[in-house]
C-alpha positions as CSV (number, residue, x, y, z in Angstrom):
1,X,-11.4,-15.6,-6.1
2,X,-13.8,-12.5,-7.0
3,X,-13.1,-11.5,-3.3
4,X,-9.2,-11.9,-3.2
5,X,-10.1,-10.1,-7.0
6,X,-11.6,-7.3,-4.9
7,X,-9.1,-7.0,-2.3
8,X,-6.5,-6.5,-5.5
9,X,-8.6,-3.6,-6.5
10,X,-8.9,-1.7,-3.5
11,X,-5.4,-2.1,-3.0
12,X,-5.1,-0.3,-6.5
13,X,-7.7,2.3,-5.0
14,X,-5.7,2.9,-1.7
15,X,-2.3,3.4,-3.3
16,X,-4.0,6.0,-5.3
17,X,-6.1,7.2,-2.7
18,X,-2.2,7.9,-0.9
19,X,-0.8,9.4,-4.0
20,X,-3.8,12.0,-4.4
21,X,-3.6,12.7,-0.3
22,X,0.4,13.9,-0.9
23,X,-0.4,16.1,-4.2
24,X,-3.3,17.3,-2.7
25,X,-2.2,18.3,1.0
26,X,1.7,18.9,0.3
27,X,1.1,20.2,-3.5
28,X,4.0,23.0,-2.5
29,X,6.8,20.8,-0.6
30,X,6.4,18.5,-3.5
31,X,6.7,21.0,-6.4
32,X,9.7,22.6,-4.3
33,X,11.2,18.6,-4.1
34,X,10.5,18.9,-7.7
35,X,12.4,22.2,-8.9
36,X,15.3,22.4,-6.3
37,X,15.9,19.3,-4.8
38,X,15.1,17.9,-1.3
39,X,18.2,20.0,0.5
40,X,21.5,18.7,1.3
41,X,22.8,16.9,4.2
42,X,23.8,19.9,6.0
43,X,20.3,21.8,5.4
44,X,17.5,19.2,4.9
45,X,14.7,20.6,4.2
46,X,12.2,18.3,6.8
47,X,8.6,19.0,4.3
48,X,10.2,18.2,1.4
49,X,11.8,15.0,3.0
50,X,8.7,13.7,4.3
51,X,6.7,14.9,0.8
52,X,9.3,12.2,-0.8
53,X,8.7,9.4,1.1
54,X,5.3,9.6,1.0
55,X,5.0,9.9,-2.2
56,X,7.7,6.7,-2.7
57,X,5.8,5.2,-0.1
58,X,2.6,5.8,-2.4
59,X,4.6,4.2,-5.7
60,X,5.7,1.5,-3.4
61,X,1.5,0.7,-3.0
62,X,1.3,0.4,-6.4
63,X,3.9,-2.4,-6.9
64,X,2.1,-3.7,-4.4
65,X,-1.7,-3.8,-5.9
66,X,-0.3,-4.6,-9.0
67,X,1.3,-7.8,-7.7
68,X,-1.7,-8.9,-5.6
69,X,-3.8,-8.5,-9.0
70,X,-0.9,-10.4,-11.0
71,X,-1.0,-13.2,-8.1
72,X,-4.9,-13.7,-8.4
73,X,-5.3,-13.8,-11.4
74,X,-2.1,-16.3,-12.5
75,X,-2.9,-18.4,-9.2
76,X,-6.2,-17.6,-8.4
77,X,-5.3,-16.7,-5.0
78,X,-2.7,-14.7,-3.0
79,X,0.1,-15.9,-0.9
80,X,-1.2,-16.0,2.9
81,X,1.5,-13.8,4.5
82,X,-0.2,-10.6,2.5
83,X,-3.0,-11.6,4.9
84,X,-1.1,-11.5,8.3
85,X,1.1,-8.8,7.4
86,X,-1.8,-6.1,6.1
87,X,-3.2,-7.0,9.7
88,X,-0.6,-6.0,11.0
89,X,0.6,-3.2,9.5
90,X,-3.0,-1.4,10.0
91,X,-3.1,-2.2,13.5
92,X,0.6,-1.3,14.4
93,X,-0.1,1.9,12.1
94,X,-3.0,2.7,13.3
95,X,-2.2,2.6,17.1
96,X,0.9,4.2,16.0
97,X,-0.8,7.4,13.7
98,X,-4.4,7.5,14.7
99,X,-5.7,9.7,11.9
100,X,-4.4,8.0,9.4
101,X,-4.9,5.7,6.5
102,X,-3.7,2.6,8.1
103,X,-6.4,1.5,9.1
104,X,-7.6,1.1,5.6
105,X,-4.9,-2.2,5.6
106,X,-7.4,-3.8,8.2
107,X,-10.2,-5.0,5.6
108,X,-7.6,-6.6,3.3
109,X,-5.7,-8.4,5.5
110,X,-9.0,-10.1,7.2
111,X,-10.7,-10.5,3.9
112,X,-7.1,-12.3,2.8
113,X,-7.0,-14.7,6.0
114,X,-10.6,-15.8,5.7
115,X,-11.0,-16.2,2.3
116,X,-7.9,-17.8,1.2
117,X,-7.9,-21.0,-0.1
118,X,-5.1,-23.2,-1.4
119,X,-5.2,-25.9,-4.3
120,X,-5.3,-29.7,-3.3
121,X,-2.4,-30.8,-3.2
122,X,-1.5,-33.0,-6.4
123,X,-2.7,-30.3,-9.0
124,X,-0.3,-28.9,-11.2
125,X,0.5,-24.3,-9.9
C-alpha cells in the first residue's frame, strides 16, 4: 500500500509539476487567454489555444492524483487499468513528443502493475 500511496503522491507532484511548466513557459499566452479571451472561431489565436489545454490538461492531472489517493486509501489499492493505461500513455507520448513529460507516466504505471494486489476473495470492499 505505502507504494501504491507513493505512486498517488507523485501523481499529485506531476500534475503540479505540468501546471507550473504552462505558467512558467507560456506566462504571456495564458494571461492574454486570461484578459481577452482565447479568439473567436474566425481568428483563433493558436498560443492561447494550446496555453488552455494544457493548462485543462494540467487540472484534469489533478482529478486524477486526487482519485488514485482517494482509491488507496478507501481500498487500499488502485484499480489495475491505472496501471496499463499510464504505460501506455508514457510510451505512446513519449514516442509521440520526445521531450516531453510523458515519460514521467512510465514509473507509475509499472510501479501500479507490479505492485497491485487484490483482496481474497470473500472479504467484505
Amino acid at each position: 500500500m505505502k507504494k501504491l500511496k507513493m505512486c498517488a503522491w507523485y501523481l499529485l507532484f506531476m500534475a503540479a509539476l505540468h501546471s507550473a511548466v504552462g505558467v512558467i513557459m507560456h506566462f504571456n499566452p495564458l494571461v492574454a487567454v486570461i484578459l481577452d479571451g482565447a479568439g473567436t472561431v474566425a481568428q483563433p489565436h493558436l498560443d492561447r489555444l494550446a496555453i488552455l489545454w494544457f493548462m485543462f490538461s494540467g487540472a484534469l492531472m489533478f482529478v486524477v492524483a486526487f482519485f488514485a489517493l482517494w482509491s488507496v486509501n478507501q481500498t487500499g489499492t488502485m484499480p489495475r487499468f491505472l496501471g496499463y493505461t499510464f504505460l501506455i500513455f508514457g510510451i505512446g507520448g513519449g514516442l509521440i513528443l520526445p521531450v516531453s513529460g510523458f515519460w514521467l507516466y512510465i514509473p507509475v504505471g509499472l510501479t501500479l502493475l507490479f505492485h497491485h494486489h487484490r483482496k481474497p476473495a470473500g472479504q467484505p470492499a
